[in-house]
C-alpha positions as CSV (number, residue, x, y, z in Angstrom):
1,X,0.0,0.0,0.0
2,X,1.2,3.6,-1.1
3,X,1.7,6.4,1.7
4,X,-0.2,9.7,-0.4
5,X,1.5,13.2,0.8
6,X,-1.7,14.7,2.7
7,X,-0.8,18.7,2.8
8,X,-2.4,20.2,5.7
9,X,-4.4,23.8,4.9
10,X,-2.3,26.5,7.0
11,X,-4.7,27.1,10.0
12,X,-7.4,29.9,9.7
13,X,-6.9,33.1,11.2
14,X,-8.7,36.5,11.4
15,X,-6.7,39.5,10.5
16,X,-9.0,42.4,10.5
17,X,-10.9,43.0,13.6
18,X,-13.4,45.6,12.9
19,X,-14.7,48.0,15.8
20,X,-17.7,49.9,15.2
21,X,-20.0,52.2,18.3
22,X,-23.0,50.5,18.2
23,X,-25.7,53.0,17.0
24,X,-27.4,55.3,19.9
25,X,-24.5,54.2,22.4
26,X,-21.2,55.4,22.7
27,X,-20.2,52.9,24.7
28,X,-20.6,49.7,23.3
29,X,-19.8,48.5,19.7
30,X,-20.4,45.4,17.3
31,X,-17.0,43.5,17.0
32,X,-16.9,42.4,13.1
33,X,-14.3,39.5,13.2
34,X,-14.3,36.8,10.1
35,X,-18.0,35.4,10.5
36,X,-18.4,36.8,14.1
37,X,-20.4,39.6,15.1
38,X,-20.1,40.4,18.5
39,X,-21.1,43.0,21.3
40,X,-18.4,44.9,23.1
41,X,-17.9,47.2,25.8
42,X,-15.6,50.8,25.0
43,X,-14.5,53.7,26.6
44,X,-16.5,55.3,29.4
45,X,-15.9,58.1,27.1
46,X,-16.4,56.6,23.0
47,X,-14.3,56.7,20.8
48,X,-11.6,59.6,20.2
49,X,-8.7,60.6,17.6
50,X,-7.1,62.2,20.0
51,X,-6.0,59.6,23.1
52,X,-4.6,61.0,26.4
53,X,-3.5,59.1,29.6
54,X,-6.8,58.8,31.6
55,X,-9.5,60.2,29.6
56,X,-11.5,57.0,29.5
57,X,-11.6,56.9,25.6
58,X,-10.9,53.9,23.6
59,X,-8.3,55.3,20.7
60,X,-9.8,55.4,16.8
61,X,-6.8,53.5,15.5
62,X,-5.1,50.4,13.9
63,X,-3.7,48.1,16.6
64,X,-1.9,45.6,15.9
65,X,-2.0,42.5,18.7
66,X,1.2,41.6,20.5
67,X,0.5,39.0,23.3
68,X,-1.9,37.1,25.4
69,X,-1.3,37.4,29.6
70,X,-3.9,34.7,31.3
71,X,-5.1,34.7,34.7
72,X,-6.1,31.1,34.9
73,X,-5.6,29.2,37.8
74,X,-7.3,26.3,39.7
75,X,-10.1,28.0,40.7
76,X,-12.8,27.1,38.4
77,X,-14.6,30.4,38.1
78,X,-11.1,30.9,35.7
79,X,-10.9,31.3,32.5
80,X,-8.6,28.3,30.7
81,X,-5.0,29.6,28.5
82,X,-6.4,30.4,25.8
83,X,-5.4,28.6,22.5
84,X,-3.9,31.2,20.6
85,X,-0.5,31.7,17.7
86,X,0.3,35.0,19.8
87,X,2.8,34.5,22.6
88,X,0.7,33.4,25.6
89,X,2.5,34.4,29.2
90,X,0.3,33.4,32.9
91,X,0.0,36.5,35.2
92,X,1.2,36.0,38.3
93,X,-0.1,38.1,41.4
94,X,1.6,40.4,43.0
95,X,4.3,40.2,40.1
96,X,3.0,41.5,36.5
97,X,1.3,44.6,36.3
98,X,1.5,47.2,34.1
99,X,3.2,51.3,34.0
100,X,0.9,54.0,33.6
101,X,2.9,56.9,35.0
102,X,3.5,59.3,31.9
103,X,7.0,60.5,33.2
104,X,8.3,56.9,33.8
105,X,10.8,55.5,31.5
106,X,7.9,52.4,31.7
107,X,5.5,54.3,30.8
108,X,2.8,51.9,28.7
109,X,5.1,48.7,29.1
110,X,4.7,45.5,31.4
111,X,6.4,45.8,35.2
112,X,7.7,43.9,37.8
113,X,5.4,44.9,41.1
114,X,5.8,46.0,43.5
115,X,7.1,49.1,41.4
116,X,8.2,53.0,42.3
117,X,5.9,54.4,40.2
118,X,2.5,54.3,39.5
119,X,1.3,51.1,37.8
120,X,-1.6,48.7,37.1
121,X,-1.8,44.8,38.6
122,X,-2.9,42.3,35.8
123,X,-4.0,40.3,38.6
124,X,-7.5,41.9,39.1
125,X,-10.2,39.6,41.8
126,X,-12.7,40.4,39.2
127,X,-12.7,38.7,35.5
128,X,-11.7,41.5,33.3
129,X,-8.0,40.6,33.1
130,X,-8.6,36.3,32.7
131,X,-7.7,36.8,29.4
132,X,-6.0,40.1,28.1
133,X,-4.8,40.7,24.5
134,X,-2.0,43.8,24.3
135,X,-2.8,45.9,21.9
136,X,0.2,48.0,20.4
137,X,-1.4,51.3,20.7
138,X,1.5,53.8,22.0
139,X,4.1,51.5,22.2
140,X,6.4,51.5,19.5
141,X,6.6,55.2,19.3
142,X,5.9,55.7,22.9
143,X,4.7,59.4,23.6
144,X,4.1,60.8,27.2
145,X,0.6,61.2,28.5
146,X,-1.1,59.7,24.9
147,X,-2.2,56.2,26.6
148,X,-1.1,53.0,28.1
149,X,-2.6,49.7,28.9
150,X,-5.2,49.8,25.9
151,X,-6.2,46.1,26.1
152,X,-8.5,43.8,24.7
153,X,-10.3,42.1,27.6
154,X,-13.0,40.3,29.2
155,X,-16.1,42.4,29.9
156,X,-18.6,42.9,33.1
157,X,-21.4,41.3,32.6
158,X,-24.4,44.1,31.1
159,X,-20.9,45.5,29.2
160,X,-20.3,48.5,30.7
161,X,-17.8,51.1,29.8
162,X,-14.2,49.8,29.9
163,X,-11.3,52.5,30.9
164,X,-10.3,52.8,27.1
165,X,-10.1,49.2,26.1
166,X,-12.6,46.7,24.2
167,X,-14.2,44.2,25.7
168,X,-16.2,40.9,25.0
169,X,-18.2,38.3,27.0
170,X,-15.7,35.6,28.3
171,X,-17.1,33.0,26.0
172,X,-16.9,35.6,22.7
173,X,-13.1,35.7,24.0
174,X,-12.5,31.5,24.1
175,X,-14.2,31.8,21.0
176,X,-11.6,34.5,19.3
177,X,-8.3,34.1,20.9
178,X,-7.6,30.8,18.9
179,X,-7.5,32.9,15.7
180,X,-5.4,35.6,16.6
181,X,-1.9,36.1,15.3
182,X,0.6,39.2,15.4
183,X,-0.9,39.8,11.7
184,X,-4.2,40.8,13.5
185,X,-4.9,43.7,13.6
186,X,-8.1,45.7,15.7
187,X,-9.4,48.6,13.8
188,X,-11.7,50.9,15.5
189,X,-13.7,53.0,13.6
190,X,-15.4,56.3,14.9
């Protein structure tokens, strides 16, 4: 009997995630992904073109998406790692969190806690952080005072506003994650 050479399709992923304010609210959007249409939670303030360190806005821009940081954990009420091609790291309390001070030379970058100047723990107690996808908004070209910490994350239940970042039900995040790559890339539309 003759082996045959099976070639194996390249496994699917989603490039373009499209951001949109859902009509009448400024707060929450549709999240166009591939086949998915999703709700989302944004910025306690919309949407804005011009971003600035704590003005509760989620940033009209092309991000591209950099790496996965998981919660998980044994408790069960935890999200699982997420199957994902983007660089998948566990947070670990009282260790990872993440710069926000504008005059820090961390400024919009991951940090070791506890830390000297003012920074965020990625070890919440509630959900939001289970699953976090960094978003590369301000960080290449970092510029004081224009933004840090723009994730994509788990939303409250209801989706309220976020702080600035996107969020989706935890299940609309297992469903995603697993077609993410560095090639995606979150567009958010005014």
């Amino acid at each position: 009997m003759q082996k045959r050479n099976v070639e194996l399709a390249p496994p699917v992923t989603i490039e373009r995630i499209i951001i949109r304010r859902k009509p009448g609210a400024t707060t929450r959007g549709i999240l166009a992904a591939g086949p998915f249409r999703i709700p989302c939670a944004l910025g306690r303030s919309g949407t804005t073109i011009v971003k600035r360190e704590g003005d509760g806005a989620t940033p009209v821009a092309v991000m591209a998406a950099t790496e996965i940081w998981f919660r998980g954990g044994r408790r069960a009420d935890r999200m699982a790692r997420p199957k994902s091609a983007l660089a998948v790291r566990r947070v670990r309390a009282g260790v990872d969190g993440w710069c926000d001070a504008p005059d820090h030379a961390a400024y919009n970058r991951h940090v070791r806690l506890p830390f000297p100047a003012s920074a965020e723990s990625l070890a919440r107690d509630d959900r939001l952080y289970d699953v976090v996808v960094v978003l590369d908004w301000n960080c290449r070209r970092r510029a004081r005072g224009r933004g840090s910490a723009i994730f994509f994350h788990v939303a409250k239940p209801g989706y309220p506003p976020t702080e600035g970042c996107i969020a989706v039900a935890p299940r609309d995040m297992a469903k995603l994650a697993p077609f993410l790559t560095r090639r995606a890339r979150f567009v958010v539309q005014r």
